[in-house]
VOPAGU-2260 file (C-alpha; in pm, 1 decimal, decimal comma):
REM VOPAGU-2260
SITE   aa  ch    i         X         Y         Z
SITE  UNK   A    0   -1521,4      65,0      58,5
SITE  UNK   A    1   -1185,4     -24,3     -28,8
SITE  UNK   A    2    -845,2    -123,1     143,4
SITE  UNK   A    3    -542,2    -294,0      89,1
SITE  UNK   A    4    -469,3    -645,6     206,4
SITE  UNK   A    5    -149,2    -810,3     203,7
SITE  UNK   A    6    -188,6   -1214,9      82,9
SITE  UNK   A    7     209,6   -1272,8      61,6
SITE  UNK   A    8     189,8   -1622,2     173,0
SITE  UNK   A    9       0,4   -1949,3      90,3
SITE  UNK   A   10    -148,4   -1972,4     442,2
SITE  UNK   A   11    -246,0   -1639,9     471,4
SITE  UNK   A   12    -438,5   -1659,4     112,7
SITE  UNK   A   13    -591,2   -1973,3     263,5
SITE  UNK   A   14    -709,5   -1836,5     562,4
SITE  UNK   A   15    -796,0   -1520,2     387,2
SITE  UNK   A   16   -1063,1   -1749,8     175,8
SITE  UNK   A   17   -1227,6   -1944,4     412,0
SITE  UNK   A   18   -1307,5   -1635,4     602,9
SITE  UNK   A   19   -1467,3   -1472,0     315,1
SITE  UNK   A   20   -1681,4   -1800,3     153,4
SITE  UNK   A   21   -1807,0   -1731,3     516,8
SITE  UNK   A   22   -1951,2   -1409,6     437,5
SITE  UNK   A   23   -2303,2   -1399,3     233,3
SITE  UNK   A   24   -2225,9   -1128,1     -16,5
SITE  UNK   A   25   -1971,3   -1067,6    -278,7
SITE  UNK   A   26   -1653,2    -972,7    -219,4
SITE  UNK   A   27   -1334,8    -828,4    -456,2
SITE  UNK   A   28   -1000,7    -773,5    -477,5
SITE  UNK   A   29    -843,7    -588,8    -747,2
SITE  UNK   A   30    -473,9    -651,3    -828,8
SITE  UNK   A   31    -290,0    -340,6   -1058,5
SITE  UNK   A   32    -600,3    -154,3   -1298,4
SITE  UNK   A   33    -836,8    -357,9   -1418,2
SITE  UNK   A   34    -784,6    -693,8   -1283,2
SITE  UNK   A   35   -1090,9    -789,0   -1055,9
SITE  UNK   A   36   -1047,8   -1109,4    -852,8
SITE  UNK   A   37   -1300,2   -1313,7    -685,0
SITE  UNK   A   38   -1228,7   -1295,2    -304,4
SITE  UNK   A   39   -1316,2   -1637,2    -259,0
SITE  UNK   A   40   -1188,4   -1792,2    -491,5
SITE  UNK   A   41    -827,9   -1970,4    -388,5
SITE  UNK   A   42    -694,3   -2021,6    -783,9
SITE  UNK   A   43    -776,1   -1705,5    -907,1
SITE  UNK   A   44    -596,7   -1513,1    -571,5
SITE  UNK   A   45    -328,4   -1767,6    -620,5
SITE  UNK   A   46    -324,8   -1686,0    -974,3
SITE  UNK   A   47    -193,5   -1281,8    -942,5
SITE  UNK   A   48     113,3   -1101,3    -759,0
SITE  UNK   A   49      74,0   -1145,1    -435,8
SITE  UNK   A   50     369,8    -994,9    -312,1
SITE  UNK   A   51     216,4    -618,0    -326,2
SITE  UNK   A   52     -96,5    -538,6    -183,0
SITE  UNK   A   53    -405,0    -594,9    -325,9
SITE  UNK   A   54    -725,1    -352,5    -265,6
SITE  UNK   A   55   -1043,0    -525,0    -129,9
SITE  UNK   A   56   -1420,5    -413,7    -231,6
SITE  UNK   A   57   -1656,7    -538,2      -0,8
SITE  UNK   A   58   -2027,3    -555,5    -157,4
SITE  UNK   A   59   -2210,2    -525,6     171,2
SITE  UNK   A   60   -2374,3    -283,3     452,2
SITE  UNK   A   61   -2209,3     -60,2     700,5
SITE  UNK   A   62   -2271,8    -345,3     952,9
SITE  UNK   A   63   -2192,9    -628,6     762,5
SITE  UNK   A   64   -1884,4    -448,9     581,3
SITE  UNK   A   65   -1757,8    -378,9     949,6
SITE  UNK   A   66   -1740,7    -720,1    1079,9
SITE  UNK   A   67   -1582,3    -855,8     846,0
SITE  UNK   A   68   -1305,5    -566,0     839,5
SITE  UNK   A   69   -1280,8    -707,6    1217,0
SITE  UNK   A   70   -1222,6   -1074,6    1111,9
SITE  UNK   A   71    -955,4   -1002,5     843,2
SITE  UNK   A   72    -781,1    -697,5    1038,9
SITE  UNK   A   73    -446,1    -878,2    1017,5
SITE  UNK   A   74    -427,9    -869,5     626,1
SITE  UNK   A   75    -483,8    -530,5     638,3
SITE  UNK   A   76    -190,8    -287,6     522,0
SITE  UNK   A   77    -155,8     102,9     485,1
């Protein structure tokens, strides 16, 4: 499952973290190609572009994958 999120702020990236160290399984964001991120990690979000959306992988089931879509709905972008 991937979608975009839009981290274009310090808050929002700090938010963004806490809710996923939350979560119990891995979770990934992928900035341009090949660049894989750690979703909760703070320094390495803080460390690429955020100004253009970055594409999240969540490592979970349907369930699981769907809550926390719910929690983070106002990151997501088109």
């Amino acid at each position: 499952m991937g979608v975009n999120v839009l981290l274009d702020s310090v808050e929002k990236i700090k938010e963004f973290v806490e809710i996923t160290r939350a979560q119990n399984y891995d979770i990934d964001l992928i900035s341009g190609r090949n660049t894989y991120l750690d979703a909760k990690s703070l320094l390495g979000i803080m460390s690429c572009d955020c100004k253009k959306p970055l594409t999240l992988v969540i490592h979970a089931d349907e369930e699981e994958a769907d809550d926390f879509m719910e929690s983070i709905e106002k990151y997501v972008v088109a």
